[in-house]
N, C-alpha and C positions, 0 to 999 in steps of 0.2 A: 654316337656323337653327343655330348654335351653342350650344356647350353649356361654358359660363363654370365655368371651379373657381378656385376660392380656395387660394393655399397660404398658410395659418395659418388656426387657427381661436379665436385666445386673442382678448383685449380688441379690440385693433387689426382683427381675420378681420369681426370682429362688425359694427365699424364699417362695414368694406371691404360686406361683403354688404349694408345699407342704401346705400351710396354705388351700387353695383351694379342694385338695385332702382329707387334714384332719377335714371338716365340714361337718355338716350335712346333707345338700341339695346334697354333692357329689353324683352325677349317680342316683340320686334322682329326685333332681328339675333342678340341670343341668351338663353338662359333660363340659371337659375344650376345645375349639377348638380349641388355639394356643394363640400364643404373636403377639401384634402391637410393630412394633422397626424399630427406621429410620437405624441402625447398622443390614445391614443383616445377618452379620457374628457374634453375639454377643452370639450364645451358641456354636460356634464352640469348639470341643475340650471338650464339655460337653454331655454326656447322658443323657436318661430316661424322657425327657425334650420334650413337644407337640411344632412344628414349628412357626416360626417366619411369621405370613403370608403377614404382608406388614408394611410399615409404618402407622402412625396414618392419615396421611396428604392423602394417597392416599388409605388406607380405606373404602370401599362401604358397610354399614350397612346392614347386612342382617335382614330379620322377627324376624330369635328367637334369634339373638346374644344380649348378655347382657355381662357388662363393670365391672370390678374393676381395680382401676391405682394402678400402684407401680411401684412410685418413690419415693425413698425415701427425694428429697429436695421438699421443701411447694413449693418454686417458678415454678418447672418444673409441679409438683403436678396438679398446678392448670392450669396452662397452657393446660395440655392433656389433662386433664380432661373436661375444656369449649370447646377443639376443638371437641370431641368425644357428649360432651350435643349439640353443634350449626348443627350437621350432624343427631341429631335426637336419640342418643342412649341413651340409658337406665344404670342406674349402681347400681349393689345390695352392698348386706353386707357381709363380710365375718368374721364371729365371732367365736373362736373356741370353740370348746365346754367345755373346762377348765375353762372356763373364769367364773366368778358370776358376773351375773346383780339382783343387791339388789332393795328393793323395791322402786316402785315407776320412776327407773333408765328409763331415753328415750334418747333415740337414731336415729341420723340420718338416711343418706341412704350414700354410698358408701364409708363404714365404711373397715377399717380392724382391727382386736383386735385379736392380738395371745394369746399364751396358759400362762394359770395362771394369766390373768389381772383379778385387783378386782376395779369391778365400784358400788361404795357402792351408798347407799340409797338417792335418791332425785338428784342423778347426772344429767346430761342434755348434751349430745355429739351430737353436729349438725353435718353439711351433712362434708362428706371427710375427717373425722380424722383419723388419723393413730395412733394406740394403742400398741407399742412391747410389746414383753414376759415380763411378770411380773413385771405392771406395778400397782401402788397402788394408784387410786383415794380415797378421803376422800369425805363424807358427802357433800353435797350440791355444791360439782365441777359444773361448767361448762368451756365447751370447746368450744371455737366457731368455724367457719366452716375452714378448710384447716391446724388445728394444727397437728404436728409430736410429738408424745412423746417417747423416746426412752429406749430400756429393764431398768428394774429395778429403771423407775423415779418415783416420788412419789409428790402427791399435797394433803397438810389438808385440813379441813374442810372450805366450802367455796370460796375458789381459784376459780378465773376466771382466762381464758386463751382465750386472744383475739385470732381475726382473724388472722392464718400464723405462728401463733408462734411453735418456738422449742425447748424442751427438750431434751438436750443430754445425754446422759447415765450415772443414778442413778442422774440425777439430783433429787433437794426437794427445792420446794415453800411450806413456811408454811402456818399455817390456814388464811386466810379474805386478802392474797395478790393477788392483781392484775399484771398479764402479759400483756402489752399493745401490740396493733397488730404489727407483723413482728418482735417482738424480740425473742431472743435465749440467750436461759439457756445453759455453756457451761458443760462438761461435769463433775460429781460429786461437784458441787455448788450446795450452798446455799443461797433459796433469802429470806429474810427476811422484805425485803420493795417490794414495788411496783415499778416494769420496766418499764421504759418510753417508746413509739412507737420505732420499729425500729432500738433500741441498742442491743449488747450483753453484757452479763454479767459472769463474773468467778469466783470462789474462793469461799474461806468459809469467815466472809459471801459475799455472789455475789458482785461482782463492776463491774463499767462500764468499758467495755475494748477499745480503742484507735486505730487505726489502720493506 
C-alpha cells in the first residue's frame, strides 16, 4: 500500500483529495497521508481534510510515499513538481472512473482527469496534464507534457497542445489547430487558427490579447 500526498493544499489540493478518494486504487493501492504546502495554515477553517505535513522544500521522501500535484497554474505545476522528481519521488495517475479512454488512447504518469472526460480514440496525453470535469478530446489529440485544460473545454480531431498550455473554461480549439507552448485559451473562445508560443488569446473567434 502506498501512501498518496498532495502537493498543494488551497482550493484546487481540496478538489485533488476528493478526486483521490473517488478512484479506484483508493485504500486499494494507496491511502492519502496528507498535503505538501509552504502555507501552514491553508485548510484552516476547513474539515474532513488529511494534514498539511510540511512544505515541498523541506519534505524528506519516505519508501512508500507517492506524488500527485495540484496546482492549478502550469508554471507553479511544474515547478513542484521537478522539485518533488530531483528528491527522488515518484508520481501516479489519478483518473476517475467516469472518465472513457477510447481505443488506442495513452497516457502519461502524474495525470489527473476528473469525472465525465472523454479522451476519444488515438489520443496521446504525456506526463503532468491536468484533465477538468467534462472535458471533450476529439480523435487524434495530443497534449504534451504540463497542459491545464479546464471543465467543459473541448479540442477536434487532431489538435495538438504544446508544452504548458492552457485551456480555460469551455474553451474549443477546432479540428488540425495547433496550441503553441505556454499559451492560453481564455475562457469560452474560440480558436480556429493556430496560437503562437506564449500568447493569450479570447473571444469568438480567439485573438491575441495585449497586456
Amino acid at each position: 500500500m502506498k501512501d498518496l500526498i498532495i502537493v498543494g493544499a488551497r482550493g484546487f489540493g481540496r478538489e485533488v483529495y476528493d478526486l483521490a478518494t473517488q478512484c479506484s486504487g483508493y485504500n486499494i493501492e494507496y491511502t492519502i497521508k496528507g498535503f505538501l504546502d509552504d502555507k501552514a495554515d491553508a485548510l484552516e477553517g476547513f474539515d474532513n481534510y488529511p494534514a498539511i505535513l510540511s512544505s515541498v522544500e523541506d519534505y524528506v521522501i519516505q519508501e512508500n510515499d507517492v506524488f500527485i500535484c495540484a496546482l492549478g497554474t502550469v508554471q507553479w505545476k511544474k515547478h513542484y513538481a521537478e522539485l518533488i522528481q530531483a528528491k527522488g519521488g515518484n508520481f501516479i495517475n489519478l483518473i476517475h472512473p467516469s472518465t472513457k479512454l477510447n481505443t488506442n488512447a495513452v497516457v502519461g504518469t502524474g495525470l489527473l482527469v476528473f469525472m465525465y472526460a472523454n479522451i476519444s480514440n488515438d489520443c496521446v496525453i504525456e506526463d503532468f496534464v491536468t484533465i477538468q470535469g467534462y472535458v471533450g478530446l476529439g480523435h487524434d489529440t495530443k497534449i504534451h507534457k504540463w497542459a491545464h485544460l479546464s471543465s467543459y473545454s473541448f479540442t477536434g480531431g487532431f489538435v495538438v497542445l504544446e508544452e504548458e498550455v492552457t485551456l480555460n473554461t469551455r474553451a474549443t480549439v477546432l479540428p488540425r489547430v495547433t496550441v503553441r507552448k505556454g499559451a492560453t485559451v481564455g475562457a469560452c473562445s474560440m480558436v480556429i487558427k493556430n496560437v503562437k508560443e506564449n500568447t493569450t488569446v479570447f473571444g469568438v473567434p480567439a485573438k491575441k490579447l495585449d497586456f
